[in-house]
C-alpha positions in Angstrom: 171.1 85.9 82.8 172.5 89.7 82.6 174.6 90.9 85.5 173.2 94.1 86.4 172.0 95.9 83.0 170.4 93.8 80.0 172.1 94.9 76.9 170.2 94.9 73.4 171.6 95.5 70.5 169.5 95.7 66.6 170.6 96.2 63.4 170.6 100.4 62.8 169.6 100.6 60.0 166.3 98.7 60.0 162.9 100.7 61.3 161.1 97.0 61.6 163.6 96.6 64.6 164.0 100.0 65.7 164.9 103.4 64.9 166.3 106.6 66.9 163.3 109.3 67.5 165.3 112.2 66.1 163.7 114.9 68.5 164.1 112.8 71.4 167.1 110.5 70.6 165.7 107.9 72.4 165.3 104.6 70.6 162.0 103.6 69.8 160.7 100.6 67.5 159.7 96.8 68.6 162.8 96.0 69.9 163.0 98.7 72.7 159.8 98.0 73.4 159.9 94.5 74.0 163.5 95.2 75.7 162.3 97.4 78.4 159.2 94.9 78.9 161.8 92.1 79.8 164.4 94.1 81.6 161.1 95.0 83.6 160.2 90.9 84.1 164.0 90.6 85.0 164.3 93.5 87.5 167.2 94.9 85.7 167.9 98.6 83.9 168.4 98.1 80.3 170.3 99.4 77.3 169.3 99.3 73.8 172.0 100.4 71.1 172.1 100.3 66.8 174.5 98.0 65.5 176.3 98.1 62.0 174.5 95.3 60.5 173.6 91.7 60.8 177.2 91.4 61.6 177.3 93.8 64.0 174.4 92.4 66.2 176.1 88.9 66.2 179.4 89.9 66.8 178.2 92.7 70.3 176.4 88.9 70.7 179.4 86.5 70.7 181.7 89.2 72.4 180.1 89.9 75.0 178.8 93.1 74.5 175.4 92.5 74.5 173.0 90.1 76.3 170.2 90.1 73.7 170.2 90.6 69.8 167.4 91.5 67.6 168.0 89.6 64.3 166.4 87.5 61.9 166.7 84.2 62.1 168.4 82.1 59.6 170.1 78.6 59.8 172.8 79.9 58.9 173.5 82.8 61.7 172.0 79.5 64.5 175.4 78.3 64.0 176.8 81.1 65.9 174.0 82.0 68.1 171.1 80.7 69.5 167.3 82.2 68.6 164.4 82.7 70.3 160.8 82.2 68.6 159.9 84.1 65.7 158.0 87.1 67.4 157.3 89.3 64.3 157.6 88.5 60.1 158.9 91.4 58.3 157.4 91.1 54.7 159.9 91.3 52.1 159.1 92.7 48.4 161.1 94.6 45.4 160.9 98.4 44.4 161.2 98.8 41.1 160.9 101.8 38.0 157.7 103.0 37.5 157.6 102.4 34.3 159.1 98.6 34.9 157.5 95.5 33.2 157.5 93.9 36.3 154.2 93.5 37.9 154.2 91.1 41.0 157.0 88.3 42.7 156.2 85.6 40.0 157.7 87.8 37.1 161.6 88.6 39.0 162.4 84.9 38.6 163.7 85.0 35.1 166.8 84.4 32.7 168.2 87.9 32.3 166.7 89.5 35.3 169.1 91.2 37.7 167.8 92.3 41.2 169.5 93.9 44.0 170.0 93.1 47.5 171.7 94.1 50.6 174.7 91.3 51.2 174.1 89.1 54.1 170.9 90.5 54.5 167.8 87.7 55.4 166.4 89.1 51.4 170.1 87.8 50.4 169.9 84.5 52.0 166.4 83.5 51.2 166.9 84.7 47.5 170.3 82.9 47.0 168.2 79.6 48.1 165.1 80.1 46.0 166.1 82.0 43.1 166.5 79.4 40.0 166.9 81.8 36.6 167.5 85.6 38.0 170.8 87.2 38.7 171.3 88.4 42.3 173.9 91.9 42.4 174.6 92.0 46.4 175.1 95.5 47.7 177.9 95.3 50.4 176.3 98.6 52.4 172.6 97.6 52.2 172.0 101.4 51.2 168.8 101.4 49.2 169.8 104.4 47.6 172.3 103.1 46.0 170.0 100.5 44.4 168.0 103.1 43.1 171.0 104.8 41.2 171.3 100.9 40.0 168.0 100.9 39.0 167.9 104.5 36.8 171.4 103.6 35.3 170.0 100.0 34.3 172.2 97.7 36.1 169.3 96.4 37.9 165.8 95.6 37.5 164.5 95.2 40.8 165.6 95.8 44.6 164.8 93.8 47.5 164.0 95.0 50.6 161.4 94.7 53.9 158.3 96.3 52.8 159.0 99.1 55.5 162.2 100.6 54.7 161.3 100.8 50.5 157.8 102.4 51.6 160.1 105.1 53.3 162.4 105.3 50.5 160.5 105.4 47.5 158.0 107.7 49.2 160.6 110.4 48.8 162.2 109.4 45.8 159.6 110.0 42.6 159.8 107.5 39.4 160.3 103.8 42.1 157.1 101.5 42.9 156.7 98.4 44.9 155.4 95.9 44.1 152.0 94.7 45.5 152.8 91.2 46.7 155.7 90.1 49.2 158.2 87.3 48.7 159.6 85.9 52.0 158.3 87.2 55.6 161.5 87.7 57.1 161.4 86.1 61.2 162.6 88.8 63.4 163.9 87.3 66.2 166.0 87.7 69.7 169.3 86.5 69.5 171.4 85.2 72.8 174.9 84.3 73.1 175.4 79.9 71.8 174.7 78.3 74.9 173.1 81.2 77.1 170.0 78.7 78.3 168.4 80.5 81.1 168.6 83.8 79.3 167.0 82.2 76.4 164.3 80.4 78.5 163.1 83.7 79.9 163.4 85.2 76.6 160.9 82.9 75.0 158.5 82.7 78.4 158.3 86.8 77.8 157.6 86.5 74.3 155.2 84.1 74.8 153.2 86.6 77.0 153.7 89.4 75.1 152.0 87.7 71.9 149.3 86.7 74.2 149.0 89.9 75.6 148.8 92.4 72.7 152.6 93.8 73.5 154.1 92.5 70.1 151.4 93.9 68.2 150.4 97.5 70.3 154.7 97.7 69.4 154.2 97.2 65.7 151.3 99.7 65.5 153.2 102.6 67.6 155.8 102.1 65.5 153.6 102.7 62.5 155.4 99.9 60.5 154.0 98.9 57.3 154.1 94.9 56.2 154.8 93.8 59.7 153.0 91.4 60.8 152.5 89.5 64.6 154.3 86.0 63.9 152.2 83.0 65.1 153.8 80.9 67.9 155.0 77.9 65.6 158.0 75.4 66.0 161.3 76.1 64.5 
């Protein structure tokens, strides 16, 4: 359990975990919301601080920095952490040029298709699995901009993304669409140190209570995230 002050960390540059208000500077998003609800249940203050990445949650995780991480889940990252239940799904889809031939998810999958992606990202490790034909070109910073230069010079046909942060992006950036349908529902999680038990038996016992009790989903709707959806309570 945290000594004094629970720590959270998320990764900075995604708005389905959290973003900083810029008039305020105080975080706001799902993840400080549900970390202030828990520091509450605990009886402890609380921090909540971005983190550079997937790699950067884990690593404030497995250092010690942090009590708490909000991250997807993966098998892959449960090998160096241990995750709660899935509390929200982040749909995942592709922006594309308007003009593209590409209508839905079912017409990426093909020989001579390239898409982009953000390396390491949940997109990135769910695509590497699934895709069969397509040609994945990983983007080591996860900046969607730079997909979109990819995408107007031709390298790419395609880049995936959560629903929220291309709605943002191609909002302000004339000539990009998504597309209509989603292709993975990424499962945002809370990550503990390997081995942390009792901190990750309260976690789920709160999340259980704040599914039940509206919390996940009044935090989603403050937000004003788009393709985010409440995760049923299911078995991992």
């Amino acid at each position: 359990m945290p000594a004094g002050t629970l720590r959270a960390t998320y990764i900075s540059a995604n708005p389905v975990q959290a973003f900083v208000d810029l008039k305020t500077g105080d975080v706001r998003g799902p993840a400080a919301d549900l970390t202030r609800e828990l520091a509450k249940r605990l009886g402890v203050p609380f921090r909540i601080a971005g983190a550079q990445g997937v790699a950067g949650v884990l690593n404030s995780l497995k250092n010690g920095e942090a009590d708490i991480g909000f991250v997807a889940y993966d098998v892959v990252r449960a090998r160096d952490v241990d995750f709660s239940q899935t509390y929200s799904l982040a749909q995942n889809t592709y922006a594309v040029p308007e003009n593209s031939p590409l209508r839905s998810v079912a017409d990426i999958d093909r020989v001579g298709v390239r898409i982009g992606v953000a390396e390491g990202d949940a997109g990135d490790l769910f695509l590497t699995r699934n895709l069969k034909h397509a040609e994945i070109k990983r983007n080591p910073g996860g900046n969607i901009d730079v997909g979109l230069r990819q995408m107007s010079a031709g390298e790419i046909a395609a880049y995936a993304a959560n629903r929220q942060r291309l709605a943002e992006v191609v909002a302000k950036t004339p000539g990009f669409r998504l597309l209509a349908d989603n292709f993975f529902g990424v499962e945002q999680a809370i990550a503990v140190k390997k081995g942390n038990a009792a901190l990750l038996a309260a976690v789920e016992q709160f999340l259980d209570g704040a599914r039940a009790s509206g919390l996940v989903k009044s935090a989603i709707e403050r937000a004003g995230l788009v393709g985010v959806d409440v995760a049923p309570k299911a078995a991992r």
